[in-house]
Chimera marker file (.cmm) of the C-alpha trace (Angstrom):
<marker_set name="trace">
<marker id="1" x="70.422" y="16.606" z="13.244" r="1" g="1" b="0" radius="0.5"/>
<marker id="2" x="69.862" y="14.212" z="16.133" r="1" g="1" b="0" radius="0.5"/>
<marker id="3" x="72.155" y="14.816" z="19.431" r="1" g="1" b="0" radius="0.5"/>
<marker id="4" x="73.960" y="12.361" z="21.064" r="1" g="1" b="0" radius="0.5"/>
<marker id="5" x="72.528" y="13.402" z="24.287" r="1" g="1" b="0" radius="0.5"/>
<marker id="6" x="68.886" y="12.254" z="22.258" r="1" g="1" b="0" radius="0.5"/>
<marker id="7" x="69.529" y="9.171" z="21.144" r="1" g="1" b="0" radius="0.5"/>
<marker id="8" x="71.714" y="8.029" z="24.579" r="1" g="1" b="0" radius="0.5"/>
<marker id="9" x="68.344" y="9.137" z="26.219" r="1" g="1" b="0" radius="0.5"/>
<marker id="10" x="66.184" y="7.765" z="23.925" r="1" g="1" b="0" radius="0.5"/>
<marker id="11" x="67.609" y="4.410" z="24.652" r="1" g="1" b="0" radius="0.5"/>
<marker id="12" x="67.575" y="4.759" z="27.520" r="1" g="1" b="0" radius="0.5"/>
<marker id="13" x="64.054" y="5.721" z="27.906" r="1" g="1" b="0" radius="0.5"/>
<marker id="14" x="63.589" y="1.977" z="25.804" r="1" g="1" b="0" radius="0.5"/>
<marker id="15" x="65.346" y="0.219" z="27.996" r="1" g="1" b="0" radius="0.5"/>
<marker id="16" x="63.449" y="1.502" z="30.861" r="1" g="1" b="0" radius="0.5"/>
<marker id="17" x="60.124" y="0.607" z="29.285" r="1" g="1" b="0" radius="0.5"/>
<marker id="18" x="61.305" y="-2.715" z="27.867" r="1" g="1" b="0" radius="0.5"/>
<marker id="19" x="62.744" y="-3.146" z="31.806" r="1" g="1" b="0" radius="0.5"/>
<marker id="20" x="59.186" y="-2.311" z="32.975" r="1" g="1" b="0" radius="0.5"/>
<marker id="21" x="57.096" y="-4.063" z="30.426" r="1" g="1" b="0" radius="0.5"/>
<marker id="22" x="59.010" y="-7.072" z="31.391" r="1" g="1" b="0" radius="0.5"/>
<marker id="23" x="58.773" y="-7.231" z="34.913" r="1" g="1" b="0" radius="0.5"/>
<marker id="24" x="55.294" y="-5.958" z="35.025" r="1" g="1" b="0" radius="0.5"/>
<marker id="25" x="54.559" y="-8.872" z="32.857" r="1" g="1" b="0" radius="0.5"/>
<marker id="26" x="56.489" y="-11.467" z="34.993" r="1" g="1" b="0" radius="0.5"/>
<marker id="27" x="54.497" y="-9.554" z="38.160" r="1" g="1" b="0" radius="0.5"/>
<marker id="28" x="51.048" y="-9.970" z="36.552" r="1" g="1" b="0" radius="0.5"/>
<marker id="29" x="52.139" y="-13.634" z="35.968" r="1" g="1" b="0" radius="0.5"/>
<marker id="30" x="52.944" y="-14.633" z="39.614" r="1" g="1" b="0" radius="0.5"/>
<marker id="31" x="49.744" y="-12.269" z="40.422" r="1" g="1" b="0" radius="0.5"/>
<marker id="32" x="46.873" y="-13.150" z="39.726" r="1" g="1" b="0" radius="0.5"/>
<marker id="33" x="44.959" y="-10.178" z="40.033" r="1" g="1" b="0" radius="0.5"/>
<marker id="34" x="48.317" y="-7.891" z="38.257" r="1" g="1" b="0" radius="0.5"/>
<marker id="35" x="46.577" y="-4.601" z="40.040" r="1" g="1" b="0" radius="0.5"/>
<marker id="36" x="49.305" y="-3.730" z="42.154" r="1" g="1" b="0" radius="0.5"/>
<marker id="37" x="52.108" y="-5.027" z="39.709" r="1" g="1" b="0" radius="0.5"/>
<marker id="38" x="50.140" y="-2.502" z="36.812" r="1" g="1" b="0" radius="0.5"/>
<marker id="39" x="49.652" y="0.405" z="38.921" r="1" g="1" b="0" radius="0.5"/>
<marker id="40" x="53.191" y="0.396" z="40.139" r="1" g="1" b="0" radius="0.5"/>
<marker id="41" x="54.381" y="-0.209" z="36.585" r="1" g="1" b="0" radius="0.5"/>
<marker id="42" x="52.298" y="3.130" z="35.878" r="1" g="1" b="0" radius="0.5"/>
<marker id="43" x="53.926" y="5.536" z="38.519" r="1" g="1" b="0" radius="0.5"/>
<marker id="44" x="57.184" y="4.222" z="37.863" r="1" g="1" b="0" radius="0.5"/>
<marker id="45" x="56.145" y="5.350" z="33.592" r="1" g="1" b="0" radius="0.5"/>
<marker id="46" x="54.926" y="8.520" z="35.311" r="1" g="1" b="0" radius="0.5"/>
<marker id="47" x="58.019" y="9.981" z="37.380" r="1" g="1" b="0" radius="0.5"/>
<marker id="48" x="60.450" y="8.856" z="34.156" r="1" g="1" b="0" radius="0.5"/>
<marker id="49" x="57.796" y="10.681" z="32.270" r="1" g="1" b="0" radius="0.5"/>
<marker id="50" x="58.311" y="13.646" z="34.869" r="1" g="1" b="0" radius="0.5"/>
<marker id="51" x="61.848" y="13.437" z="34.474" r="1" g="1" b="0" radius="0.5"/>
<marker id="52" x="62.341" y="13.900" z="31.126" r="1" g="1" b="0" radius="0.5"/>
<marker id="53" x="59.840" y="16.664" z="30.880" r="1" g="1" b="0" radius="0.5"/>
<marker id="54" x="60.759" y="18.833" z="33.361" r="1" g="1" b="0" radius="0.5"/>
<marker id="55" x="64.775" y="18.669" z="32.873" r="1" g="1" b="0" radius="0.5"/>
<marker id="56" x="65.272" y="21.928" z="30.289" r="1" g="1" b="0" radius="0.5"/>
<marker id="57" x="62.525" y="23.654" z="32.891" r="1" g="1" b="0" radius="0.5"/>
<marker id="58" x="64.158" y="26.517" z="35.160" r="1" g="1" b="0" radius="0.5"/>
<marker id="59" x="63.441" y="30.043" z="36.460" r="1" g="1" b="0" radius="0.5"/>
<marker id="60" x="66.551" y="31.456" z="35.789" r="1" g="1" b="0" radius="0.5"/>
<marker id="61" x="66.706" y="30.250" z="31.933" r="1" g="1" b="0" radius="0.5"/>
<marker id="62" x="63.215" y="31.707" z="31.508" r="1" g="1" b="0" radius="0.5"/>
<marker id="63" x="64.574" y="35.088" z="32.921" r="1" g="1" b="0" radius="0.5"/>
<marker id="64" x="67.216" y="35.382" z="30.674" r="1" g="1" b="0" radius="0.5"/>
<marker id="65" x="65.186" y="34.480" z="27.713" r="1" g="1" b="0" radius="0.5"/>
<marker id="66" x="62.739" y="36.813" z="28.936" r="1" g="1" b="0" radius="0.5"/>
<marker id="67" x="64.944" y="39.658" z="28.021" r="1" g="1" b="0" radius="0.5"/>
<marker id="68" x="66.455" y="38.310" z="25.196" r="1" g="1" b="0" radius="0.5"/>
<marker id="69" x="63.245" y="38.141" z="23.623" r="1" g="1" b="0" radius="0.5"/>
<marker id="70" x="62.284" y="41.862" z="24.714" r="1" g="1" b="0" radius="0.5"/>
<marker id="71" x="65.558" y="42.786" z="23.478" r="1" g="1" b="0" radius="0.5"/>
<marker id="72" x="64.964" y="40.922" z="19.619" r="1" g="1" b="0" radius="0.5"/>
<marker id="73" x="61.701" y="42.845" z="19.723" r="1" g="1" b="0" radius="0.5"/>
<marker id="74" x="63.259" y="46.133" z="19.806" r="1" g="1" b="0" radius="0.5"/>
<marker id="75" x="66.971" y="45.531" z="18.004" r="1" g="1" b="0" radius="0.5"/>
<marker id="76" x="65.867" y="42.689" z="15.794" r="1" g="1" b="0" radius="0.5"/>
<marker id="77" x="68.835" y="40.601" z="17.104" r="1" g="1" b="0" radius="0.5"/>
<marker id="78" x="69.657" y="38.800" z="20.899" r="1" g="1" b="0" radius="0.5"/>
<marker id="79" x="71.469" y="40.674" z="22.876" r="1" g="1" b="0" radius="0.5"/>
<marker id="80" x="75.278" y="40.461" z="23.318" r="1" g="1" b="0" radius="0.5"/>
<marker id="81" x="75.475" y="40.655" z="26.580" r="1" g="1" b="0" radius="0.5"/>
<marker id="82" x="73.153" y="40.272" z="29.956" r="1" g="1" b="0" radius="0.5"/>
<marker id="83" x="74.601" y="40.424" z="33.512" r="1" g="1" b="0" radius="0.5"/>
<marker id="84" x="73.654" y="38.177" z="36.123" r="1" g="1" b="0" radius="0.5"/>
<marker id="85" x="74.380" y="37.914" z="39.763" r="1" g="1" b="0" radius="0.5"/>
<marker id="86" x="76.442" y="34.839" z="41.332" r="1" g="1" b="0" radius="0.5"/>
<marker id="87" x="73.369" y="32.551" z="42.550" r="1" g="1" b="0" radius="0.5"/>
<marker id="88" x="71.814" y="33.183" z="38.737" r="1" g="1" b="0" radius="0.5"/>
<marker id="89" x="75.280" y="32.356" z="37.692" r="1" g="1" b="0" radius="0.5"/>
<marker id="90" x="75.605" y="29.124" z="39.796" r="1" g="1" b="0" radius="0.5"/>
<marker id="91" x="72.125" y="27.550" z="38.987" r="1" g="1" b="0" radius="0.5"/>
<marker id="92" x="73.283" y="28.180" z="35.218" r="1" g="1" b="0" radius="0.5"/>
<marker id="93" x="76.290" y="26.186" z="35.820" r="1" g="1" b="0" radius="0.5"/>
<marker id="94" x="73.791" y="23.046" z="37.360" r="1" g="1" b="0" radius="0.5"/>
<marker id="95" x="71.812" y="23.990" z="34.797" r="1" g="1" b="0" radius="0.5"/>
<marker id="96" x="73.887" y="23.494" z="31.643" r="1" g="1" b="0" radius="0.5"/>
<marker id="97" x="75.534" y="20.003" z="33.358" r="1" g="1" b="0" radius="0.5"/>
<marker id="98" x="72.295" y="18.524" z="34.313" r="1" g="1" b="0" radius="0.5"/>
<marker id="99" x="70.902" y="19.164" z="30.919" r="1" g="1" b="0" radius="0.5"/>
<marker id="100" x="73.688" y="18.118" z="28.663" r="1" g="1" b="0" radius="0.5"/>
<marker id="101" x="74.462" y="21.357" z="27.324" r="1" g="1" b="0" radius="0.5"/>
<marker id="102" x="78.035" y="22.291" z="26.586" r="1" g="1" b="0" radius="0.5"/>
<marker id="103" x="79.702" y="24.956" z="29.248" r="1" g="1" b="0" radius="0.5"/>
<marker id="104" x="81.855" y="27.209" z="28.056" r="1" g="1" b="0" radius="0.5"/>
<marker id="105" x="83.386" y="29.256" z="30.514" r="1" g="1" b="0" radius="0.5"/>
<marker id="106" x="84.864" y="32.688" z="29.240" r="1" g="1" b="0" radius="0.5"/>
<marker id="107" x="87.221" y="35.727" z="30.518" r="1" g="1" b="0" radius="0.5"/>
<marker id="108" x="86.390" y="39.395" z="29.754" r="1" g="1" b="0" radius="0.5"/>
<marker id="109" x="88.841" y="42.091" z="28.631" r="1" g="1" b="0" radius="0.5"/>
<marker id="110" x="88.029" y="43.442" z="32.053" r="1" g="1" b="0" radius="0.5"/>
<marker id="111" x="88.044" y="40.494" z="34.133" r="1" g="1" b="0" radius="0.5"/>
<marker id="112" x="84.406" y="39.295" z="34.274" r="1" g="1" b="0" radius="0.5"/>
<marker id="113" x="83.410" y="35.288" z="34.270" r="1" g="1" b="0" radius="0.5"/>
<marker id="114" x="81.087" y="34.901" z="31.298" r="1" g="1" b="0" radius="0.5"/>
<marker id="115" x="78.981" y="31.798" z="30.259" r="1" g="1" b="0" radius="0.5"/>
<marker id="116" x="77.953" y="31.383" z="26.502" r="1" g="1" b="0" radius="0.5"/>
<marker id="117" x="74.491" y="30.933" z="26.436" r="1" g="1" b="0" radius="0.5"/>
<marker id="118" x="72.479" y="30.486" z="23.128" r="1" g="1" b="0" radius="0.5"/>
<marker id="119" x="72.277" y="33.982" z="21.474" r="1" g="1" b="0" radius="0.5"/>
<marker id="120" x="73.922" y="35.866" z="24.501" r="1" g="1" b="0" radius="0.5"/>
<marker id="121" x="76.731" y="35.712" z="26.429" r="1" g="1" b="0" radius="0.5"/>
<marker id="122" x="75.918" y="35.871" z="30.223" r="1" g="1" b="0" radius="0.5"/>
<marker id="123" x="78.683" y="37.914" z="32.455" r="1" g="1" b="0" radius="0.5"/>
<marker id="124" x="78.914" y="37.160" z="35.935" r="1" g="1" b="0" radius="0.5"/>
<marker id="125" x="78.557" y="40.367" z="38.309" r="1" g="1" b="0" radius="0.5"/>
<marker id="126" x="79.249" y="39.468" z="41.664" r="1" g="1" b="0" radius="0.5"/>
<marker id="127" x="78.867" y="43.036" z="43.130" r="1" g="1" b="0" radius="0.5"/>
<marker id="128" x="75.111" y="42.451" z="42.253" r="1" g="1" b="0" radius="0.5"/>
<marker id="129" x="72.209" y="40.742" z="44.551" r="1" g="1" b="0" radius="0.5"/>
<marker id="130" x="72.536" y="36.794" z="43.780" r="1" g="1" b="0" radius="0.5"/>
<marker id="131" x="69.403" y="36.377" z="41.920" r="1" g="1" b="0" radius="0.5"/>
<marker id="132" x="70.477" y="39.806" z="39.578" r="1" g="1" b="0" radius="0.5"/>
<marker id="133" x="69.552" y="39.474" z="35.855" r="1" g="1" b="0" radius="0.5"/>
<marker id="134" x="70.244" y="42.956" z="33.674" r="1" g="1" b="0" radius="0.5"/>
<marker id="135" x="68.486" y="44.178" z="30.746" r="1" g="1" b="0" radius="0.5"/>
<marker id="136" x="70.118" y="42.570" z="27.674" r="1" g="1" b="0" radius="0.5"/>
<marker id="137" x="72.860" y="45.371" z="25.867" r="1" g="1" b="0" radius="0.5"/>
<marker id="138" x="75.535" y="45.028" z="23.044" r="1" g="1" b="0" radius="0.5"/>
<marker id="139" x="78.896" y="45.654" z="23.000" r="1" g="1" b="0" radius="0.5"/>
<marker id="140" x="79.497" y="48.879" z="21.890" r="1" g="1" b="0" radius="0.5"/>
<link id1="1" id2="2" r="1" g="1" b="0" radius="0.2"/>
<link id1="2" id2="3" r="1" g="1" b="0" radius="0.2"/>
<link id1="3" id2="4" r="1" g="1" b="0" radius="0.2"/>
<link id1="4" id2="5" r="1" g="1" b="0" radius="0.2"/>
<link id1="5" id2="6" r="1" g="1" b="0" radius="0.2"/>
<link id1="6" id2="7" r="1" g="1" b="0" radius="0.2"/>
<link id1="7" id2="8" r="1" g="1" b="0" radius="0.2"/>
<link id1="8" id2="9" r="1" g="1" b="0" radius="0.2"/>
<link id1="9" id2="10" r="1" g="1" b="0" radius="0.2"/>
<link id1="10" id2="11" r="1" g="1" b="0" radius="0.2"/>
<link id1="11" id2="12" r="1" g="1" b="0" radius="0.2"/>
<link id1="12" id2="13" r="1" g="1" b="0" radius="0.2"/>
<link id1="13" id2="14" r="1" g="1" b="0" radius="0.2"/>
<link id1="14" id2="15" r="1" g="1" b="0" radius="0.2"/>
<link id1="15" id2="16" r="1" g="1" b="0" radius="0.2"/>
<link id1="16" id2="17" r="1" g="1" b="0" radius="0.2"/>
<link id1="17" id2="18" r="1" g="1" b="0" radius="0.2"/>
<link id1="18" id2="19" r="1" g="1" b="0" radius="0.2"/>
<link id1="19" id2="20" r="1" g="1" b="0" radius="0.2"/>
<link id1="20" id2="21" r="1" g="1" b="0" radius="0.2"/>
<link id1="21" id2="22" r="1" g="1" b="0" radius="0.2"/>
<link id1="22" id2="23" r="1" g="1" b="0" radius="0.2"/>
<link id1="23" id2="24" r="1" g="1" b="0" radius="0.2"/>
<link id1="24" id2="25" r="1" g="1" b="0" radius="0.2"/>
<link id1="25" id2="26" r="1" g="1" b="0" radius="0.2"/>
<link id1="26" id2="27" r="1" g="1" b="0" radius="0.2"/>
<link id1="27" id2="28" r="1" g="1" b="0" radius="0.2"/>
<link id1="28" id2="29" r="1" g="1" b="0" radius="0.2"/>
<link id1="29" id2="30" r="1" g="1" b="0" radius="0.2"/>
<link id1="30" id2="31" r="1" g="1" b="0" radius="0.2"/>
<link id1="31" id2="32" r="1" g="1" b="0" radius="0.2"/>
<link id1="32" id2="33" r="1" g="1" b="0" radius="0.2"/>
<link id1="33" id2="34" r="1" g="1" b="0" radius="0.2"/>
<link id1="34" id2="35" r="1" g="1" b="0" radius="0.2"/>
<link id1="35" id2="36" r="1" g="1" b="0" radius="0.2"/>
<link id1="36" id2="37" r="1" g="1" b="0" radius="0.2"/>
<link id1="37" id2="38" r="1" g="1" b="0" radius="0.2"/>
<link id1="38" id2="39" r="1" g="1" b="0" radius="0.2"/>
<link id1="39" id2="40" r="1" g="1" b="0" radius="0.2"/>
<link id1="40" id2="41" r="1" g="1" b="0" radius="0.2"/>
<link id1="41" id2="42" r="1" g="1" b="0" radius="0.2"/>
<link id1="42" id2="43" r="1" g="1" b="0" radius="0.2"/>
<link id1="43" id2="44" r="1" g="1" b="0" radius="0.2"/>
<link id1="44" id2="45" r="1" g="1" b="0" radius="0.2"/>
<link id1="45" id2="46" r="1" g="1" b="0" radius="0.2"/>
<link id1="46" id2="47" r="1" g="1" b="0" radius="0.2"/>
<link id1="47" id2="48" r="1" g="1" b="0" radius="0.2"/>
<link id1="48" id2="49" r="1" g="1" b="0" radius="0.2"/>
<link id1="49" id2="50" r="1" g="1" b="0" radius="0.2"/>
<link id1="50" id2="51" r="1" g="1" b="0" radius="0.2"/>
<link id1="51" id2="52" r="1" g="1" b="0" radius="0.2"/>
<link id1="52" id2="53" r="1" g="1" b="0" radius="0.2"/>
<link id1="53" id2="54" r="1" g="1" b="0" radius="0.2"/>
<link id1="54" id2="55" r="1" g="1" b="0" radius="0.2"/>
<link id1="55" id2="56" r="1" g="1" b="0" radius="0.2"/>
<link id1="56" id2="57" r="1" g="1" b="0" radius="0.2"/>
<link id1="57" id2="58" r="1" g="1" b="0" radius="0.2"/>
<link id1="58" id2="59" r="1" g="1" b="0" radius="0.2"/>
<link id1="59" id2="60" r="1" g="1" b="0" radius="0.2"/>
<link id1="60" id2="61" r="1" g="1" b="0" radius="0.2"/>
<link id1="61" id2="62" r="1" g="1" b="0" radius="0.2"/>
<link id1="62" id2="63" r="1" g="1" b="0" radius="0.2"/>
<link id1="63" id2="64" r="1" g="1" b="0" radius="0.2"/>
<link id1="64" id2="65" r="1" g="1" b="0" radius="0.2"/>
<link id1="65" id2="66" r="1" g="1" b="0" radius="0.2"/>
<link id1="66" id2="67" r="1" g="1" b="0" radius="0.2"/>
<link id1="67" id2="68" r="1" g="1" b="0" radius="0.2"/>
<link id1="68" id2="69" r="1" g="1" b="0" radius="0.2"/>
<link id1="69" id2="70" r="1" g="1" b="0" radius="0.2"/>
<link id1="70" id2="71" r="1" g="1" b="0" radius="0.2"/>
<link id1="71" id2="72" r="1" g="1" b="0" radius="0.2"/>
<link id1="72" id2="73" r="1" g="1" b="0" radius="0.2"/>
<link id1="73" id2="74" r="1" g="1" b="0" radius="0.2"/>
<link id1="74" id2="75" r="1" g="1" b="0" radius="0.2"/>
<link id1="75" id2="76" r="1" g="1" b="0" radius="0.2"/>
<link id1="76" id2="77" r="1" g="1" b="0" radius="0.2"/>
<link id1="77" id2="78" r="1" g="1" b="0" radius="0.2"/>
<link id1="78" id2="79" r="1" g="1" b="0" radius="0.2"/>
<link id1="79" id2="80" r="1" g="1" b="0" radius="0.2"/>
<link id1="80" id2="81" r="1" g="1" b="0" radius="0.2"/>
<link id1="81" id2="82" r="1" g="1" b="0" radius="0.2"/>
<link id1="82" id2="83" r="1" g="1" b="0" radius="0.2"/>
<link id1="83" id2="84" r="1" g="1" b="0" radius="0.2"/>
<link id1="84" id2="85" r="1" g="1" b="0" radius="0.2"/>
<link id1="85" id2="86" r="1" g="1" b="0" radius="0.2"/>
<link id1="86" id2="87" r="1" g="1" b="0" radius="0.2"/>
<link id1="87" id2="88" r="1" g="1" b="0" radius="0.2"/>
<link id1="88" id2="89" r="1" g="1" b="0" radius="0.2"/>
<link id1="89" id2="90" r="1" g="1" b="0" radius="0.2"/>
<link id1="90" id2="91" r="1" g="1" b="0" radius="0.2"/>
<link id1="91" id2="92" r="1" g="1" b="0" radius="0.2"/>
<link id1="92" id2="93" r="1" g="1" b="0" radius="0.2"/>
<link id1="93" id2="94" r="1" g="1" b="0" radius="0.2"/>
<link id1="94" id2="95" r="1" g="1" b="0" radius="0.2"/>
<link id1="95" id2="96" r="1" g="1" b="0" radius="0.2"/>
<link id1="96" id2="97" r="1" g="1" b="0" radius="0.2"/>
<link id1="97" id2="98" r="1" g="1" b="0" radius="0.2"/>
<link id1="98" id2="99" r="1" g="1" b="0" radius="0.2"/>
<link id1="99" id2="100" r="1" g="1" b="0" radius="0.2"/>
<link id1="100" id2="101" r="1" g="1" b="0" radius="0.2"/>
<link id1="101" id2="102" r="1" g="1" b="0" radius="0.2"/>
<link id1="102" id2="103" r="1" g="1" b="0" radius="0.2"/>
<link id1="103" id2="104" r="1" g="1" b="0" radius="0.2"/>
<link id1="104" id2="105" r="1" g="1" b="0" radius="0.2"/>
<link id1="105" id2="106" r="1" g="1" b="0" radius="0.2"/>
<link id1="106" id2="107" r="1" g="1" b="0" radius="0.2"/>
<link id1="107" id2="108" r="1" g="1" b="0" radius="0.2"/>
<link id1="108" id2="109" r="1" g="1" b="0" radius="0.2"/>
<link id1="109" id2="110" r="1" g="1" b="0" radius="0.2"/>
<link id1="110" id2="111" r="1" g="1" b="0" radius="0.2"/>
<link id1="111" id2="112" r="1" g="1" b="0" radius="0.2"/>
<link id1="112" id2="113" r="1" g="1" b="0" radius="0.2"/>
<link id1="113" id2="114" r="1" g="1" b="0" radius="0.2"/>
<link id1="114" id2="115" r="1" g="1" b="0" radius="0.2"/>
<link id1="115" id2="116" r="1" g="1" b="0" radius="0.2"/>
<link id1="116" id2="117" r="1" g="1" b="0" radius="0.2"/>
<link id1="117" id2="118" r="1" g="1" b="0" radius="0.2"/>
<link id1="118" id2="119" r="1" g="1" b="0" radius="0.2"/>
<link id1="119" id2="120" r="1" g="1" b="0" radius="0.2"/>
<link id1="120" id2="121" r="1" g="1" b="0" radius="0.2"/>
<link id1="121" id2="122" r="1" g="1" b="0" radius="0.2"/>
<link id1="122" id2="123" r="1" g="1" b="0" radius="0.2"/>
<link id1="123" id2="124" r="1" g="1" b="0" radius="0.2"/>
<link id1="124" id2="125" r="1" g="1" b="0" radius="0.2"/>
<link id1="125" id2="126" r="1" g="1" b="0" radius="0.2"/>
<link id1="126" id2="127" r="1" g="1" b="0" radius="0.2"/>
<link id1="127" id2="128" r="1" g="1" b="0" radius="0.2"/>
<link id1="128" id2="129" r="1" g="1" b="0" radius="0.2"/>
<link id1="129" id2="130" r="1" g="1" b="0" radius="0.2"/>
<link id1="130" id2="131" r="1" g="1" b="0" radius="0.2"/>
<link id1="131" id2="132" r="1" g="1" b="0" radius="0.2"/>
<link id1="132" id2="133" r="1" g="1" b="0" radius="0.2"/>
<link id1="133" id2="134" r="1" g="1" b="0" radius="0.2"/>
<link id1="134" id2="135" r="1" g="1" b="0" radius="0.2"/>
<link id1="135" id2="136" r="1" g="1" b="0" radius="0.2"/>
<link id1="136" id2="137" r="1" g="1" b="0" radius="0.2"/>
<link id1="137" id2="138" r="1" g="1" b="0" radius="0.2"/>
<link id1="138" id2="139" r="1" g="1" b="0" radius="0.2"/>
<link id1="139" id2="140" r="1" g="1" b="0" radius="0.2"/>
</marker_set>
């Protein structure tokens, strides 16, 4: 099934290049030699390139899934829950708004902020350092 994040970005990824291709076309027109108008044309491809690539890409998310995958190794399912610390916690938040990912914000029994995060749910311990991440447990 296709996102509607994916095909708003995929169009406007088109747009960009069809944006591009034109005006490097107009540029190589009105210059005769079109070096300049061609290279720029290619580092502008470049950093959208970069862009897109590198927006799922983050230290934190790699942590987490870190443990979720030691935890699958040795339970044969994610973890329920993993703990984090409040700047873990906050770059989560950026995280899942600069990547298009839906934020759901949750309450404990006992209190605790939790994010959902795919196969876990991430609880927000703010008596831990800021960059905190727990071993992944289940509810019991």
């Amino acid at each position: 099934m296709v996102e509607r994040r994916d095909v708003i970005g995929g169009g406007l990824a088109a747009g960009l290049s069809a944006w591009l291709g034109t005006a490097s076309g107009e540029a190589a027109q009105r210059d005769s030699a079109g070096s300049a108008s061609d290279a720029a044309t290619a580092r502008a491809v470049d950093a959208l390139r970069h862009l897109l690539e590198g927006r799922h890409e983050s230290p934190d998310v790699d942590q987490i899934r870190a443990q979720q995958k030691a935890f699958l190794k040795s339970n044969q399912k994610f973890p329920d829950l993993i703990d984090i610390g409040i700047d873990v916690w906050e770059r989560l938040h950026d995280w899942h708004i600069k990547t298009g990912q839906s934020l759901v914000v949750l309450r404990t029994v006992d209190g605790h902020y939790a994010i959902a995060f795919p196969g876990s749910t991430l609880v927000l311990q703010p008596q831990q350092a800021g960059g905190y991440v727990s071993w992944g447990y289940d509810i019991r």
